[in-house]
N, C-alpha and C positions, 0 to 999 in steps of 0.2 A: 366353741371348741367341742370336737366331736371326743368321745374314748372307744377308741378299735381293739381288735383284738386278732396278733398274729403270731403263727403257729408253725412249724416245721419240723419237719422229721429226714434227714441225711442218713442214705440208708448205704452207699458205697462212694469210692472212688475211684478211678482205673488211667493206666495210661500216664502215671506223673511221668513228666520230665524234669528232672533234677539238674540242679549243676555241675555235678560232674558225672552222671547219666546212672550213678549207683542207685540203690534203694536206701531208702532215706526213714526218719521218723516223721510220719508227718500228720499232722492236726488242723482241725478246719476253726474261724473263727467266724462266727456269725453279728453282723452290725445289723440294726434297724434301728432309727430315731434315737438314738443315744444309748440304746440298750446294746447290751455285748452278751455273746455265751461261745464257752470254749469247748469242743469237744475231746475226748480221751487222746493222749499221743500214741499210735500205735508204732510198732517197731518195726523196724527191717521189710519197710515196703514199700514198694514201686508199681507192681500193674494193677494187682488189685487189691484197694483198702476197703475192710468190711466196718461198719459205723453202728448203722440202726440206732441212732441218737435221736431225742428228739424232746422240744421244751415249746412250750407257748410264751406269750409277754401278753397278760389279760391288759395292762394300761398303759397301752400308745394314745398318747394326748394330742391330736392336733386338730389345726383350723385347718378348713377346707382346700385352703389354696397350697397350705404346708404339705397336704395328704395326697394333693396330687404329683408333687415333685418328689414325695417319700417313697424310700426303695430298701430291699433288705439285701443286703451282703453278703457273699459267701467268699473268703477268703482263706484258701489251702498253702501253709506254709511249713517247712518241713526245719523242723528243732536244732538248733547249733547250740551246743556248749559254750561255746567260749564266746561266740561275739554275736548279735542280734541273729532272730530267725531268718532263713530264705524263702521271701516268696515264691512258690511254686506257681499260682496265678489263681486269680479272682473272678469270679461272675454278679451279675445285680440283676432284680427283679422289682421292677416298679410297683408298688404295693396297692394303685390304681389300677394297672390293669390284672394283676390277680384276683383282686374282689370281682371286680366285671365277668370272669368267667363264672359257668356254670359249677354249682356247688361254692365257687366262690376261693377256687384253688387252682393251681397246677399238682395233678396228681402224680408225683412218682416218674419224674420226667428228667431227661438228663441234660445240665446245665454246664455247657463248654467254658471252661477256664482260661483266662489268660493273663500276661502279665501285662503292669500298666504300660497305654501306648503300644504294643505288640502285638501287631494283628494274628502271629502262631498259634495255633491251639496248644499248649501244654497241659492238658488232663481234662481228665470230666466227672462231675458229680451227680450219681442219683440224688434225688430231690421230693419230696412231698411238700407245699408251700402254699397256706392259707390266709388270709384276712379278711376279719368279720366289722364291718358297720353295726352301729346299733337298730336291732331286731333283724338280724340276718341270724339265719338257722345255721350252726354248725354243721359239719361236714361227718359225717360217719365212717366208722372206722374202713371199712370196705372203699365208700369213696376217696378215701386219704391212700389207700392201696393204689387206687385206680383200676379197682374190681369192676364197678359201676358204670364210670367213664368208660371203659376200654374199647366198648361197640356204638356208642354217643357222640363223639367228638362232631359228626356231621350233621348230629339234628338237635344240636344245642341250641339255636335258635339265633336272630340277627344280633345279639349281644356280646355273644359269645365272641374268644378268639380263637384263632389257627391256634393246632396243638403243637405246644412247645417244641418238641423235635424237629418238629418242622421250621417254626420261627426263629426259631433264635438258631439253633444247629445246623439247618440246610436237609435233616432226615437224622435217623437214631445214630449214635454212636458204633461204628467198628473201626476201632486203632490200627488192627492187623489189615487192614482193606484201604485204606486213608485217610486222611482229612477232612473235617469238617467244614461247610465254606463258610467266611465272615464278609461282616459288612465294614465296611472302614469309610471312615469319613475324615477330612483335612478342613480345618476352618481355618481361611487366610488373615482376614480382615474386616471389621466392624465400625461403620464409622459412626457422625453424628451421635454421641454418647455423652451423656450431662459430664459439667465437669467436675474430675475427684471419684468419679464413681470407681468401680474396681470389679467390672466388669466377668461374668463364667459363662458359660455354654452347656448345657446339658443338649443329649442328642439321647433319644428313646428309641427301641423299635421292637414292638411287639410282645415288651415285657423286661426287654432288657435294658439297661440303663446305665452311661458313661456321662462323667460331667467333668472339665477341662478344670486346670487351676484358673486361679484368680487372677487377675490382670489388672494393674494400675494404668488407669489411662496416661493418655502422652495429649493432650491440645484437645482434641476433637473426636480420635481416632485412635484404635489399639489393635495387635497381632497377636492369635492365637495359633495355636498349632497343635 
C-alpha cells in the first residue's frame, strides 16, 4: 500500500444552471478516497462564483490497483433550506491520470459540470488538481497557477496528456458562444458474469471519470444503462 498525496485549489465557477434558472447559493464538495471538504456557501450567484479555496489530503492509502480506479470529485450544489441540497452538476478526475502529467497536475484548467446521466453541460469550474506518489516532487506555486505550464503543454514529452480544455471540454469554456461538446456513452449488456456477482462499469477518458450503479446479476447476464 502506497500513501499519495492530493491537493487542489477551486478558484471559480461560472455558467450555473439552476432549477428554476435564478441565482442560487451554491457550494462545491469535494470527494477523493473517502475523504470530503466542503467549501464556503456563497450568496446570490449564478454566472460567476469566486472560490480561491484550496486544501491538500497528505494520507490517501491505497494499493495499486485501488489507485488506479481512484478519482477526485467535484460536486457543485446549490443550498435549500428546507429540504436536501440541489445538485447543480458534478465532474471527476481520475487520480492516475493526474500524477502522469507533467508536474504531476492539471494546472488551473476548467472542468465541465453535469448532472448524473445527463449529457447538458450545466456549469463549469476553474480547477488546479495534483497528486504526489512517493518521492514525486511537489508542484510550485507558479505551476499550480499554471504560469509554467502555459507555453509547455506540447513539449511535455510521450507521458504527458492533452491539456484538459481540450480533453475533457472539447476547447476552454465560453457560455455566451455555446456549448461544450461531450462524450456519452450507453452500455446495453454484459454477459458471461460469475454467478451473485453485482457487477459496475466505470468508463474513463482522459482524466475524466463516470462509473454506472451496481447491478445484481440475473443467470448469466445483466443490463446496464
Amino acid at each position: 500500500m502506497e500513501t499519495y498525496v492530493v491537493g487542489f485549489t477551486i478558484f471559480d465557477a461560472r455558467g450555473l444552471v439552476t432549477p428554476d434558472g435564478q441565482p442560487c447559493d451554491p457550494f462545491i464538495l469535494v470527494e477523493c478516497c473517502g475523504e470530503e471538504y466542503q467549501t464556503e456557501t456563497k450568496i446570490g450567484k449564478q454566472s460567476i462564483v469566486t472560490y480561491n479555496d484550496n486544501f491538500i489530503w497528505t494520507k490517501i492509502q491505497l494499493y495499486p490497483q485501488q489507485f488506479r480506479a481512484a478519482s477526485i470529485t467535484f460536486s457543485l450544489y446549490a443550498r435549500n433550506w428546507f429540504t436536501r441540497n440541489d445538485l447543480i452538476g458534478r465532474a471527476s478526475l481520475q487520480l492516475d491520470n493526474v500524477r502522469n502529467r507533467r508536474f504531476h497536475l492539471y494546472a488551473k484548467k476548467w472542468l465541465t459540470i453535469t448532472r448524473d446521466n445527463e449529457p447538458a453541460a450545466t456549469g463549469a469550474i476553474s480547477a488546479t488538481v495534483f497528486c504526489l506518489a512517493p518521492g514525486d516532487i511537489a508542484p510550485s506555486v507558479d505551476q499550480q497557477e499554471g504560469i509554467e505550464d502555459a507555453g509547455d503543454e506540447n513539449n511535455a514529452g510521450g507521458d504527458d496528456y492533452e491539456d484538459l480544455s481540450k480533453a475533457v471540454l472539447g476547447g476552454s469554456i465560453d457560455q455566451s458562444g455555446g456549448k461544450p461538446h461531450h462524450v456519452f456513452v450507453t452500455i446495453h449488456r454484459v454477459e458471461d458474469l460469475a454467478p451473485g456477482s453485482c457487477p459496475f462499469v466505470t468508463a474513463e477518458f482522459a482524466g475524466s471519470l463516470r462509473m454506472s450503479p451496481s447491478i445484481r446479476t440475473t443467470k448469466d447476464c445483466c443490463c446496464l444503462r
